[in-house]
C-alpha positions as CSV (number, residue, x, y, z in Angstrom):
1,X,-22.7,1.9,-1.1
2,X,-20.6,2.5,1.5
3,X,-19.9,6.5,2.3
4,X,-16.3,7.1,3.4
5,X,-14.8,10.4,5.3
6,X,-12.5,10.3,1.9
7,X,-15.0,10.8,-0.4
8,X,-16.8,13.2,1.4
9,X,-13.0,15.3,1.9
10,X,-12.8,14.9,-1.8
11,X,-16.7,16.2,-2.7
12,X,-15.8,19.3,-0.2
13,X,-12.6,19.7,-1.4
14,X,-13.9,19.8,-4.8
15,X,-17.1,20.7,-4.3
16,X,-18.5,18.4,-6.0
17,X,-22.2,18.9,-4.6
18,X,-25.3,21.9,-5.8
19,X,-23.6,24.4,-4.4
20,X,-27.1,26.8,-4.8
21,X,-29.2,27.4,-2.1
22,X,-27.3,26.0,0.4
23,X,-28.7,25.9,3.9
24,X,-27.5,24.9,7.2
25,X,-29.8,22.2,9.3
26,X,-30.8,25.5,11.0
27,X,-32.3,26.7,8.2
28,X,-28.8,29.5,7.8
29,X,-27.9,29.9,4.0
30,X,-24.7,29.1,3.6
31,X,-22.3,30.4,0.4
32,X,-19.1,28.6,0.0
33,X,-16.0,31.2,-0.7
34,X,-13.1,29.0,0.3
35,X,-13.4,24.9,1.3
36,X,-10.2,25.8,3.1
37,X,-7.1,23.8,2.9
38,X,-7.0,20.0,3.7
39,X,-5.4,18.9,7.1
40,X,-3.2,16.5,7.3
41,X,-2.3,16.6,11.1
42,X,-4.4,16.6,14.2
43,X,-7.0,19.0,14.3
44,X,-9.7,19.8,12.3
45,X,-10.1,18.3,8.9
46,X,-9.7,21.2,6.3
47,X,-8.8,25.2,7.7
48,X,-8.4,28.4,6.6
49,X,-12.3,28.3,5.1
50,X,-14.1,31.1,4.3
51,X,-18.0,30.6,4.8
52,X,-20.9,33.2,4.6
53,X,-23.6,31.8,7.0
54,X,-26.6,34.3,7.1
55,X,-25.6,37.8,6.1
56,X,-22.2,37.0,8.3
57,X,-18.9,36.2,6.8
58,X,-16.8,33.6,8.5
59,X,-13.1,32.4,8.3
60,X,-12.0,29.0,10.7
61,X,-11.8,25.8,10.2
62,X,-14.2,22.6,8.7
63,X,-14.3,19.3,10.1
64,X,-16.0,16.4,8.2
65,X,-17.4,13.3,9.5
66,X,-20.3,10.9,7.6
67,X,-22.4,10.7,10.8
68,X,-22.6,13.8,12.9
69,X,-23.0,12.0,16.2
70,X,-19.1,10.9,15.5
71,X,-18.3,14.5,16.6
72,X,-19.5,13.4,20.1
73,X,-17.6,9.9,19.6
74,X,-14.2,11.3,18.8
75,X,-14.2,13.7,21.9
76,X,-14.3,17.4,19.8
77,X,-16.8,18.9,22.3
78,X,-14.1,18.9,24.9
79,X,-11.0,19.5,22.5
80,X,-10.2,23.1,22.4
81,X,-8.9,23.0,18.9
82,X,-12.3,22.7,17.7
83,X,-13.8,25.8,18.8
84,X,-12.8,27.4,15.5
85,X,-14.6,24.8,13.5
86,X,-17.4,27.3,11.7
87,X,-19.2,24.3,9.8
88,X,-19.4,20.7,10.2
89,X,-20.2,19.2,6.6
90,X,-21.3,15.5,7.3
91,X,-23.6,12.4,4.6
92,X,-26.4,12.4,7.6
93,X,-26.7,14.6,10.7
94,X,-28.3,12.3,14.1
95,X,-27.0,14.5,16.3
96,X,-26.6,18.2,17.0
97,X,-22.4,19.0,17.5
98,X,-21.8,21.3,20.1
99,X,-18.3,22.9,21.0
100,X,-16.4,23.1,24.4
101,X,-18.3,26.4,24.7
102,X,-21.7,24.5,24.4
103,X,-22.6,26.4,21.1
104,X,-23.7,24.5,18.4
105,X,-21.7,24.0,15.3
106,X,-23.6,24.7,11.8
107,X,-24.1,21.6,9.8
108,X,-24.5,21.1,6.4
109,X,-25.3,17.7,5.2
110,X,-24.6,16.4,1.7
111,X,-26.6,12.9,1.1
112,X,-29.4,15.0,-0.9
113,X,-26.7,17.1,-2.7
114,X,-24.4,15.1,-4.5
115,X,-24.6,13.9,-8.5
116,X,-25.8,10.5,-8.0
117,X,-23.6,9.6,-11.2
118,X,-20.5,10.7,-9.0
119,X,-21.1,8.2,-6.3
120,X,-21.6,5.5,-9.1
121,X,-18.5,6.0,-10.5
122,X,-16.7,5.7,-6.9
123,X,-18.7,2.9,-6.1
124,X,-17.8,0.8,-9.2
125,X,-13.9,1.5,-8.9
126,X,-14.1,0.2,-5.4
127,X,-15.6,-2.7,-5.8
128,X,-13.5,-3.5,-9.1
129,X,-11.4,-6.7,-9.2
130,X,-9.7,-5.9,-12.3
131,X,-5.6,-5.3,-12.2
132,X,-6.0,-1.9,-11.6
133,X,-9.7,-0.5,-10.4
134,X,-9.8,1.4,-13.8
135,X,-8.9,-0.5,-16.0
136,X,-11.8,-0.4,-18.5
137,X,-12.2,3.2,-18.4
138,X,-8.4,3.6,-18.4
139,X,-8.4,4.2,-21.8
140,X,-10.9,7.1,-22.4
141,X,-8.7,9.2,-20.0
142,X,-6.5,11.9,-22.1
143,X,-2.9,11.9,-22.6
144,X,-2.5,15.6,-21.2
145,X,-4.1,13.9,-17.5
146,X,-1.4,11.0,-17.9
147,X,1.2,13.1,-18.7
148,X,0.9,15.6,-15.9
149,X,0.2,12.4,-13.5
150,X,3.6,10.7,-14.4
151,X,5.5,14.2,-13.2
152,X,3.8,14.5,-10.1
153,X,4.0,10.6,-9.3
154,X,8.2,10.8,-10.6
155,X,8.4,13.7,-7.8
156,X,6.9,11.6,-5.3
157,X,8.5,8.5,-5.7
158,X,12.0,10.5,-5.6
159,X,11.0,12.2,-2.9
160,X,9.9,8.9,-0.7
161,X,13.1,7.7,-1.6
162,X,15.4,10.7,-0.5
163,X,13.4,10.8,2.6
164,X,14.9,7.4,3.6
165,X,18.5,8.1,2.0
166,X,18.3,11.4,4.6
167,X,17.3,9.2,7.3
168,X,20.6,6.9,6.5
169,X,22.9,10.2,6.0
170,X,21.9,11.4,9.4
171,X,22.9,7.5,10.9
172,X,26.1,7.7,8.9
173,X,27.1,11.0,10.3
174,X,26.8,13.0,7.3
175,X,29.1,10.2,5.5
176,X,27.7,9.9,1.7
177,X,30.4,7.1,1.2
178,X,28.8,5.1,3.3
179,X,25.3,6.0,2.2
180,X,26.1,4.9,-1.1
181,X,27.7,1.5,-0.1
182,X,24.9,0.6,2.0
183,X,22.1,1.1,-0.6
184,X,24.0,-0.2,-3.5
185,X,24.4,-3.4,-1.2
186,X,20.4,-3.2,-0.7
187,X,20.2,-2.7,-4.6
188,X,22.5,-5.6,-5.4
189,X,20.3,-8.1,-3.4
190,X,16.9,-7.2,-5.0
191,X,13.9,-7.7,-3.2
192,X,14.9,-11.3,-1.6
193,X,18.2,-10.5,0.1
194,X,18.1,-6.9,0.0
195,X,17.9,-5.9,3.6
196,X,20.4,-8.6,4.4
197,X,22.8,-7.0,1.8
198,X,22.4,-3.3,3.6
199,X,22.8,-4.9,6.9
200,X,25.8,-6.3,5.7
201,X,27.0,-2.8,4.6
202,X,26.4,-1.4,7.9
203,X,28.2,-3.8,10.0
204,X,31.1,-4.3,7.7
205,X,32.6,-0.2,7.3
206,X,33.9,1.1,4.9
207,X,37.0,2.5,6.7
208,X,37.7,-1.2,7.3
209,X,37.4,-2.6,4.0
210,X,39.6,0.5,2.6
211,X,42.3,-0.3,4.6
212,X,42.4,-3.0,2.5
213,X,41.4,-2.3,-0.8
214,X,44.2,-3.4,-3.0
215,X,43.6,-7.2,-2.2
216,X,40.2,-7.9,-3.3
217,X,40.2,-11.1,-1.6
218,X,41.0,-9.3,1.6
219,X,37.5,-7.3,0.7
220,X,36.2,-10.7,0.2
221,X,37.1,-11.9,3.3
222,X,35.8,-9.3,5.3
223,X,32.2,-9.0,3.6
224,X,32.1,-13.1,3.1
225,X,32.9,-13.5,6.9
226,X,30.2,-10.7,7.9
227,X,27.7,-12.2,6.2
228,X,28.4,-15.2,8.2
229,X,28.8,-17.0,5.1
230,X,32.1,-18.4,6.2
231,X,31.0,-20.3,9.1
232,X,30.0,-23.6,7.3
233,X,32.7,-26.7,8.5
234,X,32.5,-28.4,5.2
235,X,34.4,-25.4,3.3
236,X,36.4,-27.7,1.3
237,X,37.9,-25.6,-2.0
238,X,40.9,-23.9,-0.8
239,X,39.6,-20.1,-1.3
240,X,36.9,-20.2,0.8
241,X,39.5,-22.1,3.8
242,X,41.6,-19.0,2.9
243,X,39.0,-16.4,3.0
244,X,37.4,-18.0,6.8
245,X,41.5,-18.1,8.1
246,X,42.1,-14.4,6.8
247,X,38.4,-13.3,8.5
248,X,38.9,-15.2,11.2
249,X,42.4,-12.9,11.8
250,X,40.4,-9.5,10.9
251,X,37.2,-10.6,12.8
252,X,39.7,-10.3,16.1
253,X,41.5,-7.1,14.7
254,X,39.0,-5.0,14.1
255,X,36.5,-6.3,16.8
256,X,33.4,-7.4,14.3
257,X,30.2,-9.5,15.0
258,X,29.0,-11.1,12.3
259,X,25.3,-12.1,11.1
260,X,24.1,-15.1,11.0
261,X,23.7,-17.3,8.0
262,X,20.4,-18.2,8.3
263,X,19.5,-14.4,7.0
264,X,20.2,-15.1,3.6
265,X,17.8,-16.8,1.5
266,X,18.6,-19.3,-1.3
267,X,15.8,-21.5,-2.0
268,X,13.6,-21.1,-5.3
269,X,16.4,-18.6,-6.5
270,X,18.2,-18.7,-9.6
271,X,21.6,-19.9,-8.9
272,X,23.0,-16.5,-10.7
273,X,21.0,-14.3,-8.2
274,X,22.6,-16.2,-4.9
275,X,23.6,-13.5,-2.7
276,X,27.0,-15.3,-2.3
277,X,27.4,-14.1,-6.5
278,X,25.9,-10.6,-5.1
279,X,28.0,-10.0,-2.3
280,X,31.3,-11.5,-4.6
281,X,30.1,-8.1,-7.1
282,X,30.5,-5.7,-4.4
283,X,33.6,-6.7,-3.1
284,X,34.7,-6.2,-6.9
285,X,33.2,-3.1,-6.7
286,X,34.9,-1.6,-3.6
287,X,38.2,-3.2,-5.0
288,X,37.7,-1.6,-8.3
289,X,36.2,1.9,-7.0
290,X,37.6,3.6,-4.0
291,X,35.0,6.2,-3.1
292,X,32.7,5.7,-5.3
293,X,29.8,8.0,-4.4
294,X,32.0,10.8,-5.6
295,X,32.7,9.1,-8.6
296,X,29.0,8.7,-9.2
297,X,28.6,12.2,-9.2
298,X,31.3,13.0,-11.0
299,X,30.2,10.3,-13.8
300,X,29.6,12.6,-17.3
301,X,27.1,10.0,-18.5
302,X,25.2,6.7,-18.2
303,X,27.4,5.0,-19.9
304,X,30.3,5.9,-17.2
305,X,27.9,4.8,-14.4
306,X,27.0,1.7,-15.8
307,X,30.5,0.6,-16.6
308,X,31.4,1.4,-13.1
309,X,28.9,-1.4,-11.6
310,X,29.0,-4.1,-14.3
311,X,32.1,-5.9,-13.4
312,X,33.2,-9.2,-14.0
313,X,34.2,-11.2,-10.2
314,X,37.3,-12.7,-8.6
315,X,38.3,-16.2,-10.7
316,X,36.8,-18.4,-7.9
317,X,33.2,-17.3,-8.8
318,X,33.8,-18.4,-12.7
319,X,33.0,-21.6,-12.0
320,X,31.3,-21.3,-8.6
321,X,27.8,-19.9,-7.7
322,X,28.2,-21.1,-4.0
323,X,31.2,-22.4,-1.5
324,X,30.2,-25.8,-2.8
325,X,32.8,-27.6,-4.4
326,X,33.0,-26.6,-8.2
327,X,29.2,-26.2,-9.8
328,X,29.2,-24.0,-13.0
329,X,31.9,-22.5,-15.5
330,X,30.4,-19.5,-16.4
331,X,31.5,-16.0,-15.9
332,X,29.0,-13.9,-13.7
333,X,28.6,-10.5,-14.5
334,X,25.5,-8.2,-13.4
335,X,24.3,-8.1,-16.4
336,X,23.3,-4.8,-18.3
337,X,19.4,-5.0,-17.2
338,X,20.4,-5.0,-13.8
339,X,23.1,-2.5,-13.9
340,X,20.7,-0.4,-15.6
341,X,17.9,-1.3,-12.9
342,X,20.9,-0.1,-10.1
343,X,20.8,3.5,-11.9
344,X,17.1,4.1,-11.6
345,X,16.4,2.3,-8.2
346,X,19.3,3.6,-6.0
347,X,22.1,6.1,-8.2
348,X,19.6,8.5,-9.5
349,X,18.0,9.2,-6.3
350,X,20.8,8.9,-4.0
351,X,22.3,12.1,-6.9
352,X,18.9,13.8,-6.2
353,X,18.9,13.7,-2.4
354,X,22.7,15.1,-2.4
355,X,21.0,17.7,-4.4
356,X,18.5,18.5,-1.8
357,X,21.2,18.0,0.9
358,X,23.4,20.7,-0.3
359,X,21.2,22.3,-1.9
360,X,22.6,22.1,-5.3
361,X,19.9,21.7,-8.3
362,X,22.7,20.7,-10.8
363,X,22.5,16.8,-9.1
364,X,18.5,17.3,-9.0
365,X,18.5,17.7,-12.8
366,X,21.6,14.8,-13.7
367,X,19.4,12.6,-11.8
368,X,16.1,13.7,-13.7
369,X,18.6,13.8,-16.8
370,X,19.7,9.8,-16.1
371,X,16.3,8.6,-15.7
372,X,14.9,9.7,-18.9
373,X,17.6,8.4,-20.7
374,X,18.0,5.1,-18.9
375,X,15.3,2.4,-21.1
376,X,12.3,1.9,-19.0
377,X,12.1,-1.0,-16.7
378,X,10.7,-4.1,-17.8
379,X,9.0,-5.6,-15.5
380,X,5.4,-7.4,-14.3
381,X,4.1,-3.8,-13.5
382,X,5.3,-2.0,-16.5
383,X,4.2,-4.9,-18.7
384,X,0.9,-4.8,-17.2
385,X,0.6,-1.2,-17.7
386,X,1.6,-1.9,-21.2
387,X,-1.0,-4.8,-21.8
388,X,-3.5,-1.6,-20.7
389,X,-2.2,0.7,-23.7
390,X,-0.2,2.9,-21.3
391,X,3.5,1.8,-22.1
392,X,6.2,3.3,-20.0
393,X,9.0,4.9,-22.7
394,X,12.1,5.8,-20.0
395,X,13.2,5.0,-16.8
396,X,11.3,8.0,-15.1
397,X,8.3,6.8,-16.8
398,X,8.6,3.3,-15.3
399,X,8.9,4.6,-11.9
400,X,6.0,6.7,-12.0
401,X,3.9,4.0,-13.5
402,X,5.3,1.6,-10.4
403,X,4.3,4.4,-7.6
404,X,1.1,4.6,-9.2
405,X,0.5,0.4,-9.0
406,X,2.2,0.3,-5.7
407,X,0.7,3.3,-3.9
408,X,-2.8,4.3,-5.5
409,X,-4.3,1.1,-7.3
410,X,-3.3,-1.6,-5.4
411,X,-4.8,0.4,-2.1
412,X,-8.1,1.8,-4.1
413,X,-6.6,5.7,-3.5
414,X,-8.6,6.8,-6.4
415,X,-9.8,10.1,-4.9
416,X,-6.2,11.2,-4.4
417,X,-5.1,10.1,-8.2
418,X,-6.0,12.2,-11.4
419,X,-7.1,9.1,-13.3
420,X,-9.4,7.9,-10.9
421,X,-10.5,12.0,-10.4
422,X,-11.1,12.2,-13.8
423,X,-13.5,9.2,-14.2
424,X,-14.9,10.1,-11.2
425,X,-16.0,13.4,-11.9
426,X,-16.8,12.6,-15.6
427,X,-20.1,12.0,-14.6
């Protein structure tokens, strides 16, 4: 078995070791009143411990390694900020650890302490090859654990996402407008052409694209001649030949560089999810919806929000899915999966990072509100979490279930998830 510094945070944090007769290398007992809080920056690993070595009682700072002789390796002895460090917990000690002061550090080693069972369990969900690492045992875990997971993992995932939105609001000069424009571009592109769509957004303004706004083909234009779309010498229908003349005018007016076309991908796609259909939906949208971030937030109910993305496009894209002369009579709408997909993935937390912008919990709550009344996402992770007898019942639900896939068992982070805590220390 391989011993990680993870698992021996998580056994100290925990303490998850015989916590009687506890003795320092030097023979000092050692009672454990506080394991101190982890640290997530430089410095030592876990501080604000409180320790009694001897008949003394000590408050500082912990650091952790498996081998002691790594304290030597990773410089401490010279590094000031460990000269609070009152104990040095480590699997195996080959090496006394001395601070910059030349006084040597307590050590407490664990390899004889710890509930062989415990390091079985971590062993086997480390070296599982199943979907997720627990899923045998997935079902033995109780639905109070699961329940209180999914709220902690619908936090984070909102919160990873508002981070990024923040990021973009700070770029965009405060401007939410914008904001919103750029990530439902990203959401209308999916995972293939996503980042092409936002880039798209951010070199194509808004306050361009408003000044035009009652001709949706001027919109078109504009976003069709960004994308660098346009520049293709066998445009033979006459829309397209309109749109690249009208662009071609703008293009000089209002000084824009386009991409280049080569950043869109088309190949294995499904002709209805071509990002020349996806980019046709937001002109529509923009045409249809003048500022529409503040008629997002002003939206009463799912219903209103959905209706406000699920559009029908211009009459050239009825029986087109490309600027290739005529290929499909069929009208193209987004479909109410995807609209309802748009909600969870980008409106409910941009709403819930306008809430922590201003500060105002009534957009924290809608967006809560939305996504556990949207239907869950169905998808290859939520039907794989279904296939395991955990089925996702709500949009928030799916989410959580997809940060848990996506962050914790697709990278083995069991110590840091309550199922994989609970089977671990159900030993």
């Amino acid at each position: 078995m391989q011993i990680t510094e993870d698992l021996i945070y998580f056994i100290w944090k925990f303490k998850y070791f015989q916590g009687s007769q506890l003795k320092t290398t030097d023979g000092a007992s050692i009672q454990i009143l506080q394991p101190g809080v982890r640290n997530i920056h430089s410095g030592p690993d876990f501080s604000n411990a409180r320790i009694r070595l001897g008949t003394e009682l000590w408050a500082g700072n912990v650091e952790i390694h498996v081998m002691s002789s790594e304290w030597n390796q990773h410089g401490h002895q010279k590094d000031p900020a460990y000269n609070n460090v009152i104990l040095h917990v480590v699997w195996s000690e080959d090496e006394k650890a001395m601070n910059q002061s030349g006084a040597i550090v307590p050590s407490l080693v664990l390899k004889d302490k710890v509930d062989i069972s415990l390091l079985s369990q971590y062993d086997y969900l480390m070296n599982s090859q199943k979907w997720i690492p627990c899923a045998d045992p997935l079902a033995k875990i109780t639905d109070i654990t699961k329940a209180n997971w999914i709220q902690r993992l619908m936090a984070e995932r909102l919160e990873r996402k508002a981070t990024d939105i923040l990021t973009s609001l700070k770029l965009n000069q405060n401007d939410w407008e914008s904001v919103c424009y750029q990530k439902l571009a990203r959401s209308f592109g999916s995972q293939v052409n996503g980042e092409a769509m936002e880039m798209l957004a951010r070199i194509t303004p808004l306050s361009v694209l408003y000044k035009h706004r009652d001709q949706l083909w001027q919109i078109e234009s504009l976003l069709f001649g960004q994308s660098g779309l346009l520049e293709d010498s066998g445009l033979q229908d006459e829309y397209p030949v309109k749109l690249k003349n009208e662009y071609d005018f703008l293009k000089d007016k209002y000084h824009l560089t386009p991409m280049k076309k080569d950043q869109w991908k088309f190949l294995r796609m499904r002709p209805a999810n071509f990002p020349t259909i996806h980019i046709a939906q937001l002109a529509r949208i923009l045409y249809q919806s003048d500022h529409v971030f503040s008629r997002l937030i002003a939206a009463k109910n799912v219903r209103e929000i959905v209706h406000m993305i699920d559009i029908r496009i211009s009459n050239f894209w009825k029986d087109h899915y490309s600027f290739n002369p005529s290929d499909a009579s069929k009208e193209k709408s987004l479909g109410k999966q995807t609209a309802q997909n748009i909600v969870i993935n980008t409106i409910c937390p941009l709403l819930f990072s306008y809430g922590i912008s201003t500060d105002q919990e009534q957009y924290k709550e809608k967006a809560l509100n939305l996504l556990s009344e949207m239907p869950a996402e169905n998808n290859f992770i939520t039907r794989g979490w279904n296939y395991l007898g955990w089925k996702a019942m709500n949009g928030m639900d799916s989410q959580a279930l997809i940060q848990l896939k996506n962050e914790y068992c697709d990278h083995k982070r069991c110590l840091g998830c309550s199922i994989g805590h609970q089977i671990i220390r159900n030993t």
